[in-house]
C-alpha positions as CSV (number, residue, x, y, z in Angstrom):
1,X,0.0,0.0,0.0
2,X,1.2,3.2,-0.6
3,X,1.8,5.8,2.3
4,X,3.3,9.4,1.9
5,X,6.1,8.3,3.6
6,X,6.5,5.6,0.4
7,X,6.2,8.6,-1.7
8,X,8.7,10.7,0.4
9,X,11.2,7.5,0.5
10,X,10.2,6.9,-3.2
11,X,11.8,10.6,-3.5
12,X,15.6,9.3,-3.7
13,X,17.7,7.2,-5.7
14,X,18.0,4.2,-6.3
15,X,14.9,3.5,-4.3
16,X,12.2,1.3,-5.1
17,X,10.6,-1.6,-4.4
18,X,10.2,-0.9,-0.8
19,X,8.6,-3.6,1.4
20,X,8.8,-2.0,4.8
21,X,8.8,1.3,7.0
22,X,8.8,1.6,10.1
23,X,10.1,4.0,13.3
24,X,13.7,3.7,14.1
25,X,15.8,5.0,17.1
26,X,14.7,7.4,20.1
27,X,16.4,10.7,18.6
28,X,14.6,14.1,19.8
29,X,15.3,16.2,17.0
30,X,15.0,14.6,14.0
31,X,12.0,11.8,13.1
32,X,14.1,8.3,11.8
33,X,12.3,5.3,9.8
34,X,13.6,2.4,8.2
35,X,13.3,1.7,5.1
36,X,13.7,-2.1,3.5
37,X,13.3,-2.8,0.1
38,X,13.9,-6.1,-1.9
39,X,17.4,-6.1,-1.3
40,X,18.8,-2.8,0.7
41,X,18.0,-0.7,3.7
42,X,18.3,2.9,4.2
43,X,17.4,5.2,7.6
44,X,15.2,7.9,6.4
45,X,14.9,11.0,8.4
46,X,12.6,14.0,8.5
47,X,15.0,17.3,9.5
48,X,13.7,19.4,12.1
49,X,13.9,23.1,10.3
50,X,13.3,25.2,13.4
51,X,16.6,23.7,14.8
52,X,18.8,23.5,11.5
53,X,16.7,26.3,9.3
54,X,19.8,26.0,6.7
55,X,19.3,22.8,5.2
56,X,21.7,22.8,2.5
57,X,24.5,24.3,4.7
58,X,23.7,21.1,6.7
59,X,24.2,19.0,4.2
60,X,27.3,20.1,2.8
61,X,28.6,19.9,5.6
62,X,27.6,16.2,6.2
63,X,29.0,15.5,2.6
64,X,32.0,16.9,3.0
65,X,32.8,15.0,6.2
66,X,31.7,11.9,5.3
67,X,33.4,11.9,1.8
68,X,36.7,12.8,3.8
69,X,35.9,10.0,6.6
70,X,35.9,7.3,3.8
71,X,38.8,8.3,2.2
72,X,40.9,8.3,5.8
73,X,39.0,4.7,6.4
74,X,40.6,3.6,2.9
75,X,43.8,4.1,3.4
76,X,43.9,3.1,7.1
77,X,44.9,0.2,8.8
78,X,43.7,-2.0,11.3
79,X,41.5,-0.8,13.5
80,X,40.9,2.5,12.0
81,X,40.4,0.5,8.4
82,X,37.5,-1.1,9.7
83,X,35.6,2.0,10.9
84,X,32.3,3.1,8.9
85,X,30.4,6.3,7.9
86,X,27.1,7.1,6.8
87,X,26.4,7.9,3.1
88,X,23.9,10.5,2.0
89,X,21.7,9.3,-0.6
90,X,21.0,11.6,-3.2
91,X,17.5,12.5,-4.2
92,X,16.4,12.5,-7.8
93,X,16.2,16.0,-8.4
94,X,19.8,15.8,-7.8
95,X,20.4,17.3,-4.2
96,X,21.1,15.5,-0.8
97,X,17.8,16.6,0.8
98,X,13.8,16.3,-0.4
99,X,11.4,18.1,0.1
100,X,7.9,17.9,0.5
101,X,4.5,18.9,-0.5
102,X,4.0,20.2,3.1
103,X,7.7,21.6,2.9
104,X,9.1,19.5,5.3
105,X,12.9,18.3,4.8
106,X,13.8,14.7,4.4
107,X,17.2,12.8,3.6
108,X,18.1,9.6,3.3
109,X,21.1,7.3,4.6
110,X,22.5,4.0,3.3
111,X,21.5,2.4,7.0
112,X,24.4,0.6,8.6
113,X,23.6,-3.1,8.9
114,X,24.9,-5.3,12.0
115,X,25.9,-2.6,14.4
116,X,24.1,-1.7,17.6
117,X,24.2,1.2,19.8
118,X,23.5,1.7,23.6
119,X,21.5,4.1,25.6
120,X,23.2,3.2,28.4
121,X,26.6,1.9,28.6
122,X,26.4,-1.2,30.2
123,X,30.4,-2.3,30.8
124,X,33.4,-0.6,30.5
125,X,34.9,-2.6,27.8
126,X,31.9,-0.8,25.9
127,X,33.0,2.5,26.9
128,X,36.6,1.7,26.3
129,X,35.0,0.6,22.5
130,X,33.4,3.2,22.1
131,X,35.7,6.2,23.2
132,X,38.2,4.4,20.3
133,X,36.1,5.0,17.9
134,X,35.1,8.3,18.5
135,X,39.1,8.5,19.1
136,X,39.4,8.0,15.2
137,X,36.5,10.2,14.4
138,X,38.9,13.1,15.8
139,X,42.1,11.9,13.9
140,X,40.9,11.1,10.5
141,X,39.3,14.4,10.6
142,X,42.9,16.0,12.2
143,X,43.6,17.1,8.4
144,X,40.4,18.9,7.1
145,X,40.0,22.4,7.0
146,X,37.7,23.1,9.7
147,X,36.9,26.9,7.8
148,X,35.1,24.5,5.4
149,X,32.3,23.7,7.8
150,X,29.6,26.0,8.3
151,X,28.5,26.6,12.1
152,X,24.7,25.1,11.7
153,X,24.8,25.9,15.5
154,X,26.7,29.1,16.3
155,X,28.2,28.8,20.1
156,X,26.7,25.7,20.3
157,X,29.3,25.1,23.5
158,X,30.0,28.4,24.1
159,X,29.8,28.2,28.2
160,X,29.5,32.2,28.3
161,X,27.0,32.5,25.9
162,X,24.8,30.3,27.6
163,X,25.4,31.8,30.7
164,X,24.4,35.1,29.0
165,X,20.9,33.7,28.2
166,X,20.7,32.2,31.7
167,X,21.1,35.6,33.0
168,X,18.7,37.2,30.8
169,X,16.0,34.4,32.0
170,X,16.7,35.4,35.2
171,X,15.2,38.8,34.4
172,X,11.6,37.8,33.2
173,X,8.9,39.4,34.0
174,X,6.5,37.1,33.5
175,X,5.1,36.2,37.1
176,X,4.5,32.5,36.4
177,X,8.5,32.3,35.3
178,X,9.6,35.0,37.7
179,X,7.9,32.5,40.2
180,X,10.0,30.1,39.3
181,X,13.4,31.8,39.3
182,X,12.5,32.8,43.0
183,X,11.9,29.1,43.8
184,X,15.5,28.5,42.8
185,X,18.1,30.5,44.5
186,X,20.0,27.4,45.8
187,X,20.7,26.6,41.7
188,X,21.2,30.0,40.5
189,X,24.2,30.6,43.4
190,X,25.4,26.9,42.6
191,X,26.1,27.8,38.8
192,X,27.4,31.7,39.4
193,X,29.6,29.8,42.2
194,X,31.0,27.1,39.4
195,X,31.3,29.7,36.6
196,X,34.8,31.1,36.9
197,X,36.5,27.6,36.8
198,X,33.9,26.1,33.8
199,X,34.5,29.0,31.7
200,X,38.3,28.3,31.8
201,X,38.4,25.9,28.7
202,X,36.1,28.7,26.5
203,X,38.8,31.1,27.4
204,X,41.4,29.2,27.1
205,X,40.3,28.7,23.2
206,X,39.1,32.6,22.7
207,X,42.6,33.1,23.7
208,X,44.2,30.9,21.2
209,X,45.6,28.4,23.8
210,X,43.4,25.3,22.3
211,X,43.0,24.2,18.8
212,X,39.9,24.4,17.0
213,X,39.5,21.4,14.9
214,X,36.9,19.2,13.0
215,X,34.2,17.7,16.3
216,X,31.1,16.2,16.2
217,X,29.8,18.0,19.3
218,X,27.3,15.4,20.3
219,X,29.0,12.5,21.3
220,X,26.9,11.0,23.6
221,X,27.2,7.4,23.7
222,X,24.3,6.1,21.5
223,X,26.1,7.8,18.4
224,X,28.7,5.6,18.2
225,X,28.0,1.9,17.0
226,X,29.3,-1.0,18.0
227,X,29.2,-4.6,16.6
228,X,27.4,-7.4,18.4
229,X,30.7,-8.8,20.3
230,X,31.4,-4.9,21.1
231,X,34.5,-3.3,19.2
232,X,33.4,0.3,18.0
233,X,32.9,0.9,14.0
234,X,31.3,4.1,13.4
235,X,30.2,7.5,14.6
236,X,26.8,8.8,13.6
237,X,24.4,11.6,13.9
238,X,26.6,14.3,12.1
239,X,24.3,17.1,12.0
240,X,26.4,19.1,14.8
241,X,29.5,18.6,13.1
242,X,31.6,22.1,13.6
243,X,34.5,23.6,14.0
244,X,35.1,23.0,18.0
245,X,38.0,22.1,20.4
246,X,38.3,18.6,21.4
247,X,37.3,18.7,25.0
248,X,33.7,19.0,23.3
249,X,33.9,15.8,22.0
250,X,35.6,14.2,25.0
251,X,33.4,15.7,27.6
252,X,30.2,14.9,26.4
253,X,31.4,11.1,26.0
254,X,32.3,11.2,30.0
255,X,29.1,12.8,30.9
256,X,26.7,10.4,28.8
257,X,29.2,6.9,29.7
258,X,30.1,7.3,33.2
259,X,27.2,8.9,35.3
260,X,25.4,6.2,37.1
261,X,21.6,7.1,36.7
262,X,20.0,9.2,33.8
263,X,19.9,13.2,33.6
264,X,16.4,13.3,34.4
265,X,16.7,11.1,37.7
266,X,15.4,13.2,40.4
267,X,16.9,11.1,43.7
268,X,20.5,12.9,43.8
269,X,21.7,10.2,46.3
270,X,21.4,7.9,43.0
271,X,23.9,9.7,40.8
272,X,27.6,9.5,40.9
273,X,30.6,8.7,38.7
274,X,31.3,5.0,37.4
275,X,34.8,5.2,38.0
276,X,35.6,2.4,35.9
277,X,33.9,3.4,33.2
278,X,35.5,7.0,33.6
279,X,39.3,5.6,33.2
280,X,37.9,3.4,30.2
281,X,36.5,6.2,28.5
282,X,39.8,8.2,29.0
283,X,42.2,5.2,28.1
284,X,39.8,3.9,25.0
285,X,40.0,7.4,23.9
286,X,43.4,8.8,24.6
287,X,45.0,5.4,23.0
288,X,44.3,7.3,19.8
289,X,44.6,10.5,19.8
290,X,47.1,11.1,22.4
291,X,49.6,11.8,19.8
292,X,47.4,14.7,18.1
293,X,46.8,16.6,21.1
294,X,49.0,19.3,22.7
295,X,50.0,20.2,25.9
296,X,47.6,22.6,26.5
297,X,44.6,20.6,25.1
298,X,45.8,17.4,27.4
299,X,46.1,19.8,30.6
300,X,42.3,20.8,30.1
301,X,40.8,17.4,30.0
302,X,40.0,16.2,33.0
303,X,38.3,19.2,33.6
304,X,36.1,18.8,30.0
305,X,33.3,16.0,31.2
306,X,32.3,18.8,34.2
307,X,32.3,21.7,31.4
308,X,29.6,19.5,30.0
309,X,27.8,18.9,32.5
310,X,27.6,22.3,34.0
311,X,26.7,23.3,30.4
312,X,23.7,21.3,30.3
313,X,23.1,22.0,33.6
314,X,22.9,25.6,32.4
315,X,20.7,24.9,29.6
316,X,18.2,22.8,31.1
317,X,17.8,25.7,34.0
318,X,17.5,28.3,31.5
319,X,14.9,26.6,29.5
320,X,12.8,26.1,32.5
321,X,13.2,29.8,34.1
322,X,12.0,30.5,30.4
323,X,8.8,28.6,30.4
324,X,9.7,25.2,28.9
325,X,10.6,26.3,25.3
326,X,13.1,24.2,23.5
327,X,13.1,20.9,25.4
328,X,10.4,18.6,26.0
329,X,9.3,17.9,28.9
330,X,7.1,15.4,30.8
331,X,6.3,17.2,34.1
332,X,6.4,21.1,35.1
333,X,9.7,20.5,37.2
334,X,11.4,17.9,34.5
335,X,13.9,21.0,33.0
336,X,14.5,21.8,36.9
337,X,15.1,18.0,37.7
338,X,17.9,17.9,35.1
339,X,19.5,21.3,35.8
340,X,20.0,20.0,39.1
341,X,20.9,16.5,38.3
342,X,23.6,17.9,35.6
343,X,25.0,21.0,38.5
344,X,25.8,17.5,40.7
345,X,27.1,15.5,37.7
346,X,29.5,18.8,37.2
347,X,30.5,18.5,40.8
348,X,30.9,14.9,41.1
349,X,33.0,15.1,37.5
350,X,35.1,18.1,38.8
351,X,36.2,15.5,41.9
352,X,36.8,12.8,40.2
């Protein structure tokens, strides 16, 4: 039977026959099916517009990584030779996008067959696993230009600018959100407290101390796949990939793999730091890309998983002083819940 979404799917090449489509993955931004035909099968995704409104900017970015990914995986060895990237599929009217009659955006990916990813990491050989690949991620991508990327997100990581727009929710004058900011003084003291030492590493890099290179700025640990007997083989969901400094990439991968309970558990007493996983993280990750990093970007690392937890913590607060705009949320207090369960997460990380 025919379905838009058979239409939409229909829209690139060389797809046809399709048997099957159905709802893939538990991503917030973007809406995933797969797609099997007679013999192939390809992820499908609707792009969300209001967060990436340049859609061919997007793209080319994507492209352009992913064409440079598989030539570094070519020529590689070991290891590194056996890593994968995704593949835009081109639609028939000759771009990487489609869109439709409704003018939403759609693209399409070869889909990556045998590999599984993990919400939650569940040893630390996985984290070790997975850290290495997002380890190569960084050094096949040590040699592109990073001035040929376009920031889809400007200051997507950019500590002080989020602080900027935590202060100005601070300031509403809405009484229902000014309510809420008055409820909160213990969280608003705890990040102004943290502040001066998280906003180190973004000064560190506006100073020219750091150097800015190809990240994907998103590694939390479902975006890396692994096979079924766990070695790591490729890094996906490329839409954030910017120009960035590589405790980004580092310190999002020690916030999602190490923290013990989820970031919108409410019971603090729960949370803390797997410290195995921590040092498997680290080792999985520094075994390849110790070499490519300076002295400066090695002293700031152990510092990076708290800068991205007290980021998020920042974010979460300022969404919900601001009445619940960007992030969805189950509750009234869920946004709060995770501001405070990512200011602990900082502090845990920053002992650690």
């Amino acid at each position: 039977m025919t379905t838009p979404l058979t239409g939409i799917a229909a829209g690139f090449r060389p797809v046809y026959n399709i048997q099957q489509i159905t709802p893939f993955g538990s991503g917030h931004i973007n809406t995933s099916y797969l797609v099997k035909t007679n013999s192939s099968s390809y992820l499908l995704q609707r792009i969300n517009h209001h967060v990436f409104p340049d859609v061919a900017a997007l793209s080319a970015n994507i492209e352009s990584v992913t064409d440079h990914l598989r030539k570094r995986i070519a020529t590689a060895d070991g290891e590194a030779g056996e890593q994968m990237t995704l593949r835009l599929i081109p639609a028939h009217n000759g771009k990487r996008w489609h869109q439709d009659e409704t003018g939403g955006y759609w693209r399409m990916y070869d889909f990556l067959e045998g590999l599984v990813s993990y919400d939650v990491v569940e040893t630390a050989e996985q984290a070790y696993a997975g850290a290495r690949s997002y380890g190569h991620f960084l050094n096949f991508l040590s040699d592109f230009n990073a001035k040929q990327l376009t920031p889809v997100l400007p200051d997507f990581h950019n500590v002080v600018s989020r602080l900027r727009n935590f202060e100005g929710a601070l300031k509403s004058s809405v009484p229902k959100l000014a309510e809420r900011v008055r409820q909160c003084p213990s969280e608003i003291k705890r990040v102004y407290e943290l502040a001066d030492g998280l906003t180190a590493i973004q000064r560190a890099w506006e100073n020219g101390k750091l150097s800015t290179r190809v990240t994907h700025n998103d590694t939390k640990f479902n975006n890396v796949l692994l096979t079924p007997d766990g070695r790591g083989r490729a890094v996906v969901d490329l839409d954030t990939v910017m120009p960035g400094i590589v405790h980004f990439d580092y310190g999002d991968g020690i916030r999602t793999a190490t923290a013990t309970v989820a970031e919108d558990e409410a019971d603090l007493q729960l949370l803390d730091v797997d410290r195995e996983k921590y040092r498997a993280f680290t080792e999985g990750y520094l075994s390849v890309t110790r070499d490519l990093l300076n002295p400066a970007e090695l002293h700031y690392l152990p510092r990076s998983g708290a800068l991205l937890a007290y980021l998020m913590a920042v974010r979460f607060l300022t969404d919900y002083f601001e009445g619940d705009v960007y992030y969805t949320t189950k509750y009234p207090e869920h946004n709060l819940v995770r501001g405070r369960n990512q200011l602990k997460l900082a502090e845990l990380l920053l002992k650690n």
